[in-house]
Every structure is written in C-alpha cells, then in structure tokens.
N, C-alpha and C positions, 0 to 999 in steps of 0.2 A: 528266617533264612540266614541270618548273618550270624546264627551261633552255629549253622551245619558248614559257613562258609570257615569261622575260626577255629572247627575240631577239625573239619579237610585241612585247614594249613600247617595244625600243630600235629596232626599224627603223620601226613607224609613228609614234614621234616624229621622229625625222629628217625621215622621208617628207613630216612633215607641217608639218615646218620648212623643207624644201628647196623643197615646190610650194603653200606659203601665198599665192605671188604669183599662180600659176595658177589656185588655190580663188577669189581677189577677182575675178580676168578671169572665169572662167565664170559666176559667181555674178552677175556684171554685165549678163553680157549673157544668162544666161537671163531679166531680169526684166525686160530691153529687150524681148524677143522673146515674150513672152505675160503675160497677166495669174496673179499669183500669189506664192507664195514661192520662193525659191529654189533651199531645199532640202526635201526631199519626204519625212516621217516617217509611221514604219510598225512597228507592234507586230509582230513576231517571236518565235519561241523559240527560245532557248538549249540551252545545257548542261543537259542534266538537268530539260528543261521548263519552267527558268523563262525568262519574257518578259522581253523588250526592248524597247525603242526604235531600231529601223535607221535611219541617217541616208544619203540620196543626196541626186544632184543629178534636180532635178524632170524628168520627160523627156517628162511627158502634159499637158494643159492639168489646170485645176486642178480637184478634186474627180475627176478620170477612171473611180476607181471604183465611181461611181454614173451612169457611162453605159457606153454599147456594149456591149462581152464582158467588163464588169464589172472582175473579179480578176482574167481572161484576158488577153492580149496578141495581135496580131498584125502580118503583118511591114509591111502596108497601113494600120496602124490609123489613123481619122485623129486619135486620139486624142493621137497624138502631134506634137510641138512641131515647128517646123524645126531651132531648135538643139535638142531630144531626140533627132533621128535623127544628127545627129551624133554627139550623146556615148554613146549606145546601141552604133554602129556601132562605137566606138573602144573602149567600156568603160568612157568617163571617169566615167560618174554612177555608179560604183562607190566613187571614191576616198575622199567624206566618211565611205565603213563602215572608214575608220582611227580617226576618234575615237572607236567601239565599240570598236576592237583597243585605243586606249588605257585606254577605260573596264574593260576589262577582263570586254566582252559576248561579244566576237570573236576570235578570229584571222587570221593572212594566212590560214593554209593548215586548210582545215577543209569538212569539208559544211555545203553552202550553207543560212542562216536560212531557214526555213520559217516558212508564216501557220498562226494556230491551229487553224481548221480542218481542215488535212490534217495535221497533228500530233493529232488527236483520234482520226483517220481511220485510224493507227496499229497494226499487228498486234504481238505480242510481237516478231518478230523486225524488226520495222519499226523498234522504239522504241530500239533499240541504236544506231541512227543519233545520239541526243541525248547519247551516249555522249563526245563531244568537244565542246570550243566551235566553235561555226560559221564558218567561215572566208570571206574575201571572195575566194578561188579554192580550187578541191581537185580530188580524184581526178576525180570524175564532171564536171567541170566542163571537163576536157581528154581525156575520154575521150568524150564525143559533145553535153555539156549539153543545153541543148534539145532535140536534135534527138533524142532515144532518152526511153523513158515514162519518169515518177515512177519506178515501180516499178523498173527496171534502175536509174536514178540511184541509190534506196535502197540498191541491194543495191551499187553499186560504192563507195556513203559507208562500209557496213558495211564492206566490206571494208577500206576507209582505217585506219577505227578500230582492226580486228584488226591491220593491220600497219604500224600508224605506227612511221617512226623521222625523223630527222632528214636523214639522205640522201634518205629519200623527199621530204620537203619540199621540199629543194634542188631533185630534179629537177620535183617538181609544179612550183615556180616558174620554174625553167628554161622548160618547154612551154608554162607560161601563156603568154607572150610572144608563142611565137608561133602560138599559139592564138586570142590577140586581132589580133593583125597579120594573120592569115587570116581572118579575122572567123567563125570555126566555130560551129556551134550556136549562133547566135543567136537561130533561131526553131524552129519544127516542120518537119520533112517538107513539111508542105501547108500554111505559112506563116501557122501558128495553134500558138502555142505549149501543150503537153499539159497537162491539170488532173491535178490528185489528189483526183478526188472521187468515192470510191466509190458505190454506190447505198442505204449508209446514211445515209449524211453530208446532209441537204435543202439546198436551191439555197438563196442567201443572194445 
C-alpha cells in the first residue's frame, strides 16, 4: 500500500503543476458566471471514518444544499450553474479532490468520499467500504456510477478493497477516460440521482 500511497502523491503533484493554469481559468470564470466562491467545500469521510474536507469546483449556485432536492441532485436541476453543467458534463469539478490526494485525504483510485450521514447508515458489511482511502475515480465509478443504487456501488467498492492491486488501478484509470468522455452514470435512470438513506436515517 505505500507504493499506491507514493504514485497518489507523485502524480497529483504533477497533475497539479501541469493544470494550475486551468485551475485559475475555471476558477475565473465560475465566479464570472454566478455569485459565490469558487471552490465548493464539503465534510466527507475517510479511511477508516475519519472526516475530511473535499475540495471541487462549485457546480450549484451557492448554499444549493438548502434548496430544492437538498443533498440530492438531478439532471434538470436548476440548481445548477451554466458553467456547472459544463464541468459536471466533463468531470472537471472533480480535479481540486487532488489537493486531498496530496493532503494525503484521498486517492486517484479508491471508493468514492461519502457524506456522514450515509456513512452512519452503514451495516457491518457496508463499513468495509472505509476499508481504503477514498479515491477521486474507482471500481463502481466505471462500472455504472450513478446510474446503479448506493447499495450495488457498496458492494462493487467492497469488492475493490478485497482485490486491490496496482494493475487493477491502471486499468480503473485506463476506463475512467473514457468513462468520462462518454459521459456515463452521471445521473439516475429517471434523471434523479439515488440517495442512501435508509428508513432509519431522519430526513435532514
């Protein structure tokens, strides 16, 4: 694990040295195109339950989680920005979850940061998912993302963690590509993306 810990460090510092000029253009003009900050921070969990701080680029007008479908998303919302349906479409308000991979919150290649809540929401065999650090693409992420429930995502992260190796990674990153260039799973079935909120969990 500590050679998947020192290519997560060495490729998102490059990453992050080769598209700093990109980071200033979008960051420019998201804050040309709506009122707000830039970049858009979000407590998550980690490794092993402990929380974070997730950095993207803002894709909703500001406060968005105290309107509409709240935590939910969908693919109409008007919640989101002009330039956020772009960089949604493309993936780009993904890239600032590199300064987590350098903080050493993340990884590239990992099951995707969950909110606390559905981390609460958790069964025994759920919580094996927290089993790795979170990655800003993985297995379940090129195997349907969105478009398939929580629950099958869980079980395809689980399955990551039982058979991580390094080749696996390669090729998860290999499909991301064109994963995103097909624009796959980025919403639900009926273009309401799935919750994870059982009927214990109260609406918030």
């Amino acid at each position: 694990m500590r050679i998947k810990n020192f290519i997560d460090f060495c490729l998102s510092w490059g990453a992050l040295i080769l598209l700093s000029p990109i980071f200033w253009i979008i960051a420019g003009i998201i804050k040309i195109d709506s009122a707000g900050p830039a970049f858009f921070r979000q407590e998550r969990i980690g490794k092993n339950g402990k929380p974070f701080i997730s950095y993207k680029f803002r894709t909703m007008v500001d406060n968005a989680a105290s309107k509409g479908l709240g935590l939910n998303i969908a693919v109409d919302d008007d919640r989101i920005t002009a330039v956020g349906k772009i960089l949604r479409n493309t993936s780009l308000d993904e890239l600032p979850q590199l300064f987590n991979v350098v903080r050493g919150e993340m990884s590239i290649i990992g099951p995707r940061p969950t909110l606390r809540y559905q981390v609460e929401a958790y069964d025994v065999f759920q919580r094996r998912r927290l089993g790795m650090k979170p990655g800003i693409t993985g297995w379940a992420q090129i195997n349907g993302r969105n478009a398939i429930p929580w629950e099958e995502r869980i079980k395809l992260d689980i399955w990551y963690v039982d058979n991580w190796s390094l080749k696996l990674d390669v090729q998860i990153l290999g499909r991301t590509i064109g994963t995103v260039i097909r624009r796959e799973g980025l919403y639900g079935p009926d273009g309401i993306n799935y919750d994870f909120r059982p009927s214990r969990v109260p609406a918030t």
